[in-house]
C-alpha positions in Angstrom: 117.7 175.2 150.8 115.0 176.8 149.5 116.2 175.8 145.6 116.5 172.4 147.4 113.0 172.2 148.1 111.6 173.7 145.4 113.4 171.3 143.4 112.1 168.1 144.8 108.6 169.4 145.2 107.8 170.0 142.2 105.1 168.7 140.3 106.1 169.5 136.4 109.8 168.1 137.3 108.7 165.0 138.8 105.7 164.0 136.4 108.9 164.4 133.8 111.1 162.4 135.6 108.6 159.8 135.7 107.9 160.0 132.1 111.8 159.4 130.9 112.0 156.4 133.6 108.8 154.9 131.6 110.0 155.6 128.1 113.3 154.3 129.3 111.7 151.3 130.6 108.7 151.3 127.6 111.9 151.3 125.1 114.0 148.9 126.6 111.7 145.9 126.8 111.6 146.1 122.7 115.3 145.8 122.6 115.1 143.0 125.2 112.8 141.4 123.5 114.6 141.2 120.0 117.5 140.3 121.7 116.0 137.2 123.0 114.3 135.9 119.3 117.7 137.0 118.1 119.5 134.3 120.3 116.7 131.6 119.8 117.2 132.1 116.3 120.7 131.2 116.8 120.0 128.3 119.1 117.6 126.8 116.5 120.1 127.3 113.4 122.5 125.9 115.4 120.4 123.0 116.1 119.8 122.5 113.2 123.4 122.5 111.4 124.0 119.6 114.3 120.7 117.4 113.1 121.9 117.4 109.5 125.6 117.6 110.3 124.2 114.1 112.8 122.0 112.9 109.5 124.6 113.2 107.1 127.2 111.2 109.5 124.8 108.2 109.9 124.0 108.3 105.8 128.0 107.9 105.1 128.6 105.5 107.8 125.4 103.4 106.6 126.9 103.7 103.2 129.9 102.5 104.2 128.7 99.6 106.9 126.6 98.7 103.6 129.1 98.4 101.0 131.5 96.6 103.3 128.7 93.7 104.2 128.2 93.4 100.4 131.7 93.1 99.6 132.5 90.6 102.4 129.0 88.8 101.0 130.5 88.7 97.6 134.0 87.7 98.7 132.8 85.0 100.9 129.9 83.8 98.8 131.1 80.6 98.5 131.5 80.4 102.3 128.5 81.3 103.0 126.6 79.2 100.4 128.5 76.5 102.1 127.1 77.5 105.8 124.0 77.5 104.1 124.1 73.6 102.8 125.2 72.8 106.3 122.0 74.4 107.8 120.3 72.2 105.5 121.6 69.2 106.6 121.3 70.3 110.1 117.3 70.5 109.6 117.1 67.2 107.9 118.7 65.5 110.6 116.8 67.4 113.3 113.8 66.1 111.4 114.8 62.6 112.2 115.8 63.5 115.4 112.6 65.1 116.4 110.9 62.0 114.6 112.7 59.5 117.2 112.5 61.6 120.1 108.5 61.1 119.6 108.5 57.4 118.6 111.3 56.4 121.4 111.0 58.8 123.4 115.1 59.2 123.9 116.6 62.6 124.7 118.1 64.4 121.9 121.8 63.7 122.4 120.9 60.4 122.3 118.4 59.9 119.3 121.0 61.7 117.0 123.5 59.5 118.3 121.4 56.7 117.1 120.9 58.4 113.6 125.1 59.0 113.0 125.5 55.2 114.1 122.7 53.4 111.5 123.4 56.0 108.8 127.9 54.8 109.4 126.7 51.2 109.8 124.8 51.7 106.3 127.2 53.2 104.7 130.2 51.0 105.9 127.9 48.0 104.8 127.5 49.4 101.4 131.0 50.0 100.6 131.8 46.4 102.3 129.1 44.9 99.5 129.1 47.5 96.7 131.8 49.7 97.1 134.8 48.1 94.5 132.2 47.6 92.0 130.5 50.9 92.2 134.2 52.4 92.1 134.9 50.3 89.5 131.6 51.5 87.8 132.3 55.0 88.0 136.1 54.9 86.5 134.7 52.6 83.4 132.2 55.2 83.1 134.8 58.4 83.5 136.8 56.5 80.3 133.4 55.2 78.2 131.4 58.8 78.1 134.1 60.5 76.0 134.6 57.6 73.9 130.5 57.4 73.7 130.5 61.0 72.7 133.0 60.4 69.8 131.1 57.5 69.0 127.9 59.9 68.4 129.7 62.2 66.4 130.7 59.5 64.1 127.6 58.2 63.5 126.1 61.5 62.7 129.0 62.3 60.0 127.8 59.3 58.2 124.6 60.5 57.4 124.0 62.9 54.7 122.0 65.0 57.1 124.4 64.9 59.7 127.3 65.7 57.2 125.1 68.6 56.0 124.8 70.1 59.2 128.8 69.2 60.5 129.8 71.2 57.4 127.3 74.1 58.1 129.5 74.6 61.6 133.5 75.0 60.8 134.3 74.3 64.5 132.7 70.8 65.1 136.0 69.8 65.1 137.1 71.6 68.3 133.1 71.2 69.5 134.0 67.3 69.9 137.3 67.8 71.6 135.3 70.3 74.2 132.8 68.2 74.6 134.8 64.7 75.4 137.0 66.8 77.5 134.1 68.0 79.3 133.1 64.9 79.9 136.3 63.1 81.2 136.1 66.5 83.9 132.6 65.2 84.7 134.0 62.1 85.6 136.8 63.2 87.5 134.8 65.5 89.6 132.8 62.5 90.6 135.2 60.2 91.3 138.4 62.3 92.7 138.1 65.4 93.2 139.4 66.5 96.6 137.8 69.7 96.5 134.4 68.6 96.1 135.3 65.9 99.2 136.8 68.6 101.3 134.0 70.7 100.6 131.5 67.3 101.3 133.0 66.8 104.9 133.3 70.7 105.7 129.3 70.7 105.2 128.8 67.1 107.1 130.5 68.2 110.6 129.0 71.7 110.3 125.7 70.2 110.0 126.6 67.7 112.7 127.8 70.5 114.8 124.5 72.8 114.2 122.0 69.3 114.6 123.5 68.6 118.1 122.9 71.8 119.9 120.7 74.4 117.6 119.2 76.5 120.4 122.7 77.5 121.0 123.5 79.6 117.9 120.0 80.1 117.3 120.0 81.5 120.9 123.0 83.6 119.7 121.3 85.4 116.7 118.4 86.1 118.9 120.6 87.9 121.1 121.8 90.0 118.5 118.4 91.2 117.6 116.6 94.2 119.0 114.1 92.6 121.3 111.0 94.0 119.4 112.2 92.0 116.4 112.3 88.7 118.4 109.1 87.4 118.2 109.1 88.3 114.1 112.8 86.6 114.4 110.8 83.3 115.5 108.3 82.9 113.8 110.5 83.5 110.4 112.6 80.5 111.8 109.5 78.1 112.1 108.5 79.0 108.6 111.4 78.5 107.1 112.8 75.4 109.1 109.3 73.8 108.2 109.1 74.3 104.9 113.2 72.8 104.8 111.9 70.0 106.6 108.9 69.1 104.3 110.9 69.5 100.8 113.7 67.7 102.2 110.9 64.7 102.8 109.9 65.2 99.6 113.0 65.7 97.6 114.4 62.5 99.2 111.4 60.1 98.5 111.7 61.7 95.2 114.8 61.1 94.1 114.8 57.2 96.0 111.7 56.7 93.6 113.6 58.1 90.6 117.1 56.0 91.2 115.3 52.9 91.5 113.1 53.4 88.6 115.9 54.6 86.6 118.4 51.5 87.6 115.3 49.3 87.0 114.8 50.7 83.6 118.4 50.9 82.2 118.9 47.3 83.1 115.7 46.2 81.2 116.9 48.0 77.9 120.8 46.3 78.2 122.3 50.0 78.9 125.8 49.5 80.5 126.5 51.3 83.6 122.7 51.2 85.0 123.5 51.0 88.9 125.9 54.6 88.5 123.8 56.0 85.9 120.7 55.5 88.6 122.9 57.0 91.5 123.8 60.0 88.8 120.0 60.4 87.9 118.8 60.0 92.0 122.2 62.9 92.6 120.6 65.1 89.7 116.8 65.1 91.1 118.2 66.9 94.3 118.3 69.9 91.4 115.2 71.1 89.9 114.6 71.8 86.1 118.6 71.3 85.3 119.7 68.3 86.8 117.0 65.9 85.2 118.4 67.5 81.7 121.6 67.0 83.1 121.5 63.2 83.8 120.1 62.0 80.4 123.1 63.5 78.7 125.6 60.0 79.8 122.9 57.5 80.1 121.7 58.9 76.2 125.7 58.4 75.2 126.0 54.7 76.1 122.6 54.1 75.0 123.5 55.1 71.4 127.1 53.8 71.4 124.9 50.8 71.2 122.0 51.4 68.7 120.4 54.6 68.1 116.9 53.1 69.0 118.3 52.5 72.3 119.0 55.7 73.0 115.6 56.9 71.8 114.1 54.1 74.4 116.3 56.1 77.1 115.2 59.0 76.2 111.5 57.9 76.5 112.5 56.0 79.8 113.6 59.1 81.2 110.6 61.2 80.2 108.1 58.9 81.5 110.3 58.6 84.7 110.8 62.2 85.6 106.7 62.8 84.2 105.8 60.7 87.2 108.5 62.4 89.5 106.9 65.6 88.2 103.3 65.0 88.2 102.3 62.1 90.7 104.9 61.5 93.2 106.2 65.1 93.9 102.8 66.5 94.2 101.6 63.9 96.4 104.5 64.2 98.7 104.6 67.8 98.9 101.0 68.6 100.3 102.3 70.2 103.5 104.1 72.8 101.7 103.2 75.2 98.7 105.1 73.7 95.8 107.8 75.5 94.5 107.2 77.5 91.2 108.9 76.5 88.3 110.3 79.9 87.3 111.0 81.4 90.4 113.1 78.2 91.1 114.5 78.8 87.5 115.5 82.2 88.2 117.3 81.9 91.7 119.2 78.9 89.6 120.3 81.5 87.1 120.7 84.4 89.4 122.9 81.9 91.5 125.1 80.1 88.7 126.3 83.9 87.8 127.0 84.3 91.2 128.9 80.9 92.4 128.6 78.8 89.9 127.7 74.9 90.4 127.6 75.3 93.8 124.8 77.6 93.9 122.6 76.1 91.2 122.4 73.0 93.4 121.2 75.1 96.6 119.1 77.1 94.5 116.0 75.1 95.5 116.3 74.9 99.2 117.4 78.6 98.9 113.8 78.9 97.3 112.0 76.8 99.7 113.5 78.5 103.1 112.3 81.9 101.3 109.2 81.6 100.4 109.0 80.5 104.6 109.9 83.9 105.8 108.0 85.7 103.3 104.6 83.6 104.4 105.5 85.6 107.9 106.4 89.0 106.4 103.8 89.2 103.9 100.9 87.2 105.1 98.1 86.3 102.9 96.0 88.3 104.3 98.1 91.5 103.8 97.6 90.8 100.3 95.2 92.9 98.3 92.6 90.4 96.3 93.6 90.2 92.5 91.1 91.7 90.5 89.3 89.5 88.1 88.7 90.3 84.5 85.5 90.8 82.8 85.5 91.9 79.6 87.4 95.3 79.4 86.9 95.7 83.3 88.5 94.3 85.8 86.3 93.7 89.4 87.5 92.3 92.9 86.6 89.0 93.3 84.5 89.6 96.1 82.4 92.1 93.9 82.8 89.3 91.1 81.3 86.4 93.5 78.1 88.6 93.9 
């Protein structure tokens, strides 16, 4: 009892005790304490595998979402090129729609009835009037272009010049065959080829279909986009759809102006054919920079199967015809819109005829037209840095240069 007490009661064996149960506890919170970074260390390695583990997922199924949507593009490029002609005829008859609806003030079902039944009584008066003889017309001119084209071979063979220059190239020969073979495709294409008709009425009712009810799949592509894009979405559409709507006009008045003036012009000189070699010439102003090259080559042919002075008169008729398409009457009807520019529209063409041929070069321009639309929203003018001006070997805003 008495070691007992002692024992408890003493001072040096309890200020001892005390002072292991501190450096126990002075000791242990260190331990604790690296324990704890040791784990969040852990946690945040491990967080970070899964972010770049979550990263690297998204980059390979991007990847592969994006290679996909390019190859179905490419493999359906036709397709879509087609869809695309069809939204252009959708636009130009929801011009006239829109037109009537203001002048008539007719619903819309109704006014675009109205359109569909003048534009069938039109055309089924035409072919009741015109339509053997343009046939007719077209099926001379499918058999006269090769025999035109042999014609002009012959004629240059007897000049010395022109035998010169056949006998400078071995393969003239097989050149002239080409060429009159080419031609008689030409004509073919125009007059019976069901692929070009299939592809004709495919465009009509899917323009019919998008003209009678656009807010429909419009509606549906808004739907599809996140809604802070919508409004971007919108006003992309307007752009685009108005400057569709205003090179339409134009491209329409112009090539009216340039069939009639054509037609007027071919039957002044004597040229056979003038009627379908107008149509061909009004067809080829629908393209820019190609098809006005494009529809001198027959009238040219039949011209000089006559005299060669007659085919230099249609070759100054059409020059003086597509000078004033080019330069008066284009310009004046496209003042709503920015004019196209020559190369760019030249370049989509080129990009577009490796990529699908005919087809594309002819909706190269409207292509053109709907893009420079969304850009005017994307990239505003305003967004646009001033280009400098140059002055001498310095170049100075124009702001500065006003001053």
């Amino acid at each position: 009892m008495i070691w007992f007490l002692s024992e408890r009661n003493s001072p040096h064996e309890s200020y001892r005790s005390l002072r292991r149960k501190s450096e126990h506890y002075d000791t242990g919170e260190p331990r604790c304490a690296e324990l704890d970074s040791d784990r969040m260390g852990e946690t945040r390695a491990s967080s970070d595998d899964g972010s770049s583990k979550t990263l690297a997922v998204f980059v390979v199924l991007f990847a592969v979402g994006l290679s996909l949507a390019i190859t179905l593009a490419w493999l359906g490029r036709v397709i879509l090129l087609l869809l695309f002609a069809a939204i252009v005829v959708a636009v130009f008859l929801t011009a006239i729609v829109d037109w009537i609806k203001a002048k008539l003030k007719l619903n819309h079902g109704l006014a675009l009835a109205l359109i569909l039944f003048t534009a069938s009584a039109l055309a089924l008066f035409t072919l009741w009037i015109s339509g053997p003889n343009i046939i007719e017309q077209f099926a001379k001119l499918q058999t006269d272009l090769p025999q035109a084209a042999q014609n002009l071979i012959e004629r240059v063979k007897g000049q010395s010049w022109g035998r010169w220059l056949l006998a400078q190239w071995s393969g003239y020969s097989q050149l002239a065959d080409n060429f009159s073979y080419a031609l008689t495709r030409i004509g073919g294409i125009v007059v019976s080829t069901a692929t070009l008709l299939a592809g004709l009425i495919i465009v009509a009712f899917l323009g019919l279909y998008l003209a009678a009810e656009p807010e429909v799949y419009f509606s549906g592509i808004r739907r599809a986009t996140p809604r802070r894009y919508r409004a971007t979405l919108d006003a992309c559409a307007v752009s685009a759809v108005r400057n569709l709507r205003w090179w339409l006009l134009a491209q329409t008045l112009s090539m009216a102006a340039v069939g009639i003036l054509v037609t007027l012009g071919l039957w002044a000189l004597g040229v056979p054919l003038a009627g379908t070699l107008g149509i061909i010439a009004a067809l080829m102003t629908f393209i820019p920079n190609v098809g006005p090259i494009l529809s001198v080559v027959p009238a040219v042919l039949l011209a000089v199967a006559i005299s060669p002075g007659k085919g230099l008169l249609t070759v100054l008729l059409f020059v003086v015809v597509h000078f004033l398409e080019g330069n008066i009457i284009t310009p004046l009807l496209q003042r709503q819109i920015v004019r196209l520019p020559p190369a760019l529209t030249l370049t989509v063409q080129l990009l577009l005829a490796v990529i699908a041929g005919p087809l594309g070069v002819a909706l190269a321009a409207p292509i053109t037209a709907a893009a420079l639309g969304i850009f005017k929203v994307l990239l505003p003018a305003d967004a646009i840095p001033t280009a400098p001006v140059v002055v001498g070997p310095l170049a100075v805003p124009r702001s500065m240069a006003a001053v």
